[in-house]
C-alpha positions in Angstrom: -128.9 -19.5 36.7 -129.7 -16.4 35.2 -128.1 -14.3 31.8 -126.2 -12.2 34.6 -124.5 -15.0 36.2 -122.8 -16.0 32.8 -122.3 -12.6 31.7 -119.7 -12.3 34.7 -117.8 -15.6 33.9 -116.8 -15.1 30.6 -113.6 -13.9 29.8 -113.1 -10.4 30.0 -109.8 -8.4 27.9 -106.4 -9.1 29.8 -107.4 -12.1 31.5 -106.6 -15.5 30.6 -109.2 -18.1 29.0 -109.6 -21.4 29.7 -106.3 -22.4 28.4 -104.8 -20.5 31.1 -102.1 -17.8 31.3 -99.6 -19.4 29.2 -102.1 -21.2 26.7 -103.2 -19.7 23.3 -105.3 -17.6 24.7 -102.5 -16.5 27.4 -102.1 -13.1 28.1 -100.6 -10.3 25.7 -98.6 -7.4 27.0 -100.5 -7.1 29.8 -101.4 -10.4 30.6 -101.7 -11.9 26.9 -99.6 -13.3 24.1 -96.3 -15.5 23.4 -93.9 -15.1 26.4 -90.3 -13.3 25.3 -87.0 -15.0 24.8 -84.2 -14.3 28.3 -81.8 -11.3 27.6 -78.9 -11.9 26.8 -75.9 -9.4 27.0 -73.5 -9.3 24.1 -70.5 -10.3 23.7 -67.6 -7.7 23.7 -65.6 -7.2 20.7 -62.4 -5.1 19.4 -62.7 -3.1 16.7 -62.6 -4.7 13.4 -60.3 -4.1 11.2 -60.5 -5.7 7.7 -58.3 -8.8 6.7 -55.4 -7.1 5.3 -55.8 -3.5 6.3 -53.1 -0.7 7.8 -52.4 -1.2 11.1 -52.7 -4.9 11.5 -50.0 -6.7 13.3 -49.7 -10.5 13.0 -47.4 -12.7 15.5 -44.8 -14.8 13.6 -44.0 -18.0 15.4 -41.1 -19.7 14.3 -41.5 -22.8 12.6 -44.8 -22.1 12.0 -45.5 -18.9 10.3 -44.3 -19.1 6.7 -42.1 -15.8 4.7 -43.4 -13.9 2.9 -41.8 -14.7 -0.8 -39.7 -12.0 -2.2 -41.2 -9.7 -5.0 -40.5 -9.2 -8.5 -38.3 -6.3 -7.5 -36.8 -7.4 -4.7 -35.4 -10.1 -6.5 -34.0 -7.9 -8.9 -32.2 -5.7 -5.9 -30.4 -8.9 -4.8 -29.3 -10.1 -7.4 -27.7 -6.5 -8.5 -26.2 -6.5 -5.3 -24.8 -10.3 -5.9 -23.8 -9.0 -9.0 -21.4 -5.7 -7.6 -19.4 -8.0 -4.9 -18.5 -10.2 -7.3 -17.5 -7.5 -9.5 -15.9 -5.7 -6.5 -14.0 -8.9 -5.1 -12.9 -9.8 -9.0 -11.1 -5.8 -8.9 -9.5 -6.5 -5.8 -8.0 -9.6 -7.2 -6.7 -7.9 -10.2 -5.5 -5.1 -8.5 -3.4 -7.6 -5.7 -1.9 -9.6 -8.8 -1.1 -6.0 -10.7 0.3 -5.1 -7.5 2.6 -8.5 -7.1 3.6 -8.4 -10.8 4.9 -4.7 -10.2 6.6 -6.1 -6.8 8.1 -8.9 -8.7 9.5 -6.0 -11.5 11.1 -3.8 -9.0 13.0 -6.6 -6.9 14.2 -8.4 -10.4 15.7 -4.7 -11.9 16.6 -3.7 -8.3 18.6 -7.0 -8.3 20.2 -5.7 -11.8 20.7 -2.8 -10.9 22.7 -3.7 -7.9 24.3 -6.4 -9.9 25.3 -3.9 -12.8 26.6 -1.1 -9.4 28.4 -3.6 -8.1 30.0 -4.8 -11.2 30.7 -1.8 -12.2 32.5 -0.5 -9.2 34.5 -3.6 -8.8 35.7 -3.0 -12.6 36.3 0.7 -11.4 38.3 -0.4 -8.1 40.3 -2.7 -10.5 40.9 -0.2 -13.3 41.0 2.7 -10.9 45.0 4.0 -11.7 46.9 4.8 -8.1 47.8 8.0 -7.3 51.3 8.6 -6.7 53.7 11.8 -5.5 56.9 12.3 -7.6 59.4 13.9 -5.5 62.5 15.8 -7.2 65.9 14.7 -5.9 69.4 15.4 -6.0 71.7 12.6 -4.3 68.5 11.5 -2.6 67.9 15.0 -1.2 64.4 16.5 -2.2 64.6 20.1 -4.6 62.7 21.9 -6.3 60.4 20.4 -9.0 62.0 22.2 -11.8 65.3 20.7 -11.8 63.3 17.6 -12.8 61.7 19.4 -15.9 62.8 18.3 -19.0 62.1 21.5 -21.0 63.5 23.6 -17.7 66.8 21.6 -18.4 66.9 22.1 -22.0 66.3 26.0 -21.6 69.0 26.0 -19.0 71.6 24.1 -21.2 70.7 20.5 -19.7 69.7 17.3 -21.4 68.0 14.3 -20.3 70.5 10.4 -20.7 69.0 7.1 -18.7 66.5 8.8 -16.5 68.5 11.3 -15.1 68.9 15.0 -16.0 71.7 16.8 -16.4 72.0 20.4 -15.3 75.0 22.8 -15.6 77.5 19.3 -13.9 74.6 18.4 -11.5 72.3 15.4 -11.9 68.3 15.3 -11.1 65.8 12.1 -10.7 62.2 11.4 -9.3 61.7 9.8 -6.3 57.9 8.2 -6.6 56.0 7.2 -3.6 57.6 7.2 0.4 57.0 9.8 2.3 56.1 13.7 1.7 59.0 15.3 2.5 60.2 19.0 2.7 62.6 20.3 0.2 66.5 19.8 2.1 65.9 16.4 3.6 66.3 13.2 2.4 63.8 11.1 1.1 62.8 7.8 2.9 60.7 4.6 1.1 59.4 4.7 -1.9 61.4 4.2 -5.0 63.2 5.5 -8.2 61.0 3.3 -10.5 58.1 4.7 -12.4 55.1 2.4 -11.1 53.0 0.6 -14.3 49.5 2.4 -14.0 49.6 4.9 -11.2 48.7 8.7 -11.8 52.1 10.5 -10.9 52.5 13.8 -10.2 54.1 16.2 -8.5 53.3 18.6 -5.4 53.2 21.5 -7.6 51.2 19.8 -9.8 53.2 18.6 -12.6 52.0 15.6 -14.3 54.6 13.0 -14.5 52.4 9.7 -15.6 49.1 9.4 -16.5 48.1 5.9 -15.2 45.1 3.8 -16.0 44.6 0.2 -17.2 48.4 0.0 -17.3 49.3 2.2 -19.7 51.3 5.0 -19.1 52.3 8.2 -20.6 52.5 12.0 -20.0 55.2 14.6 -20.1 57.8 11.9 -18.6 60.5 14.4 -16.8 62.4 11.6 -15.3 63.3 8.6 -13.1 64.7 5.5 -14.4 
């Protein structure tokens, strides 16, 4: 074997030794060196946002995701607003028994008033004096109211003797209560008593009796 024959077998750059292509002495980048790992493509991802930062939404399961406890301040906003109903529903109550109280006032006095009205106008329909027409007469014919004038009698030479008045030979009385009638005609119902208590007067306006819790008085012309 000659020195040419072992020049050619050894091993030349790029070429695997002895120990073969994938030995130690395997090939690099052309042919020698540790073989690479497979690729592998990566996985895809969202963006990520940090734990806690804007724009993260979480998903709230019932029974599972716990509330959030309330803060300092919003304890303190709930319990104002405890605070103000309370207040609010104690003012209503006040103002609803202020309100019944005042109710309760008005029908009690009302009911004295209308007590006292009624009282009172009963005592006035009681005490209230009748009102009565004295009629003139001569021989149970009506005349003129003058004839039944005391004073006109005495200024005409006439006096006045058991409720009758005497005027130049001719006699004079009232007539109280009957009928209005005209001067000429005779007078029906009523009577020649004076009644106890009645306002008497005359149609020209002559105040016979002044009535009124029974006691009478006046300028007393006449009658018996």
């Amino acid at each position: 074997m000659t020195e040419n024959d072992n020049t050619g077998n050894a091993a030349s750059p790029g070429q695997g030794g002895n120990s073969g292509p994938n030995g130690p002495g395997g090939p690099g980048p052309q042919g020698g060196g540790a073989t690479p790992p497979p690729y592998v493509p990566p996985t895809p991802q969202g963006p990520q946002t940090p734990p806690g930062g804007r724009g993260q939404i979480r998903n709230q399961e019932p029974g599972v995701t716990k509330p959030r406890p309330p803060s300092v301040a919003e304890q303190r906003a709930r319990a104002q607003a405890i605070e103000q109903q309370r207040e609010q529903q104690l003012a209503l109550e006040a103002e609803e028994k202020r309100k019944k109280k005042l109710r309760k006032r008005l029908l009690v006095g009302g009911g004295v008033a209308v007590g006292v009205v009624g009282v009172v106008a009963i005592w006035y329909a009681v005490s209230s004096p009748d009102d009565v027409e004295a009629q003139c007469t001569q021989d149970d014919v009506v005349v003129e109211d003058q004839y039944c004038d005391e004073n006109y009698a005495r200024s005409h030479g006439g006096y006045v003797s058991s409720g009758f008045i005497y005027i130049g030979g001719s006699s004079y009385r009232y007539h109280y209560g009957g009928a209005s009638t005209p001067i000429g005609q005779k007078v029906s119902g009523g009577s020649y008593t004076v009644p106890k208590g009645a306002n008497v007067v005359t149609k020209s306006g002559t105040t016979v009796q002044r009535g009124g819790f029974g006691v009478s008085g006046g300028s007393k012309s006449g009658g018996s």
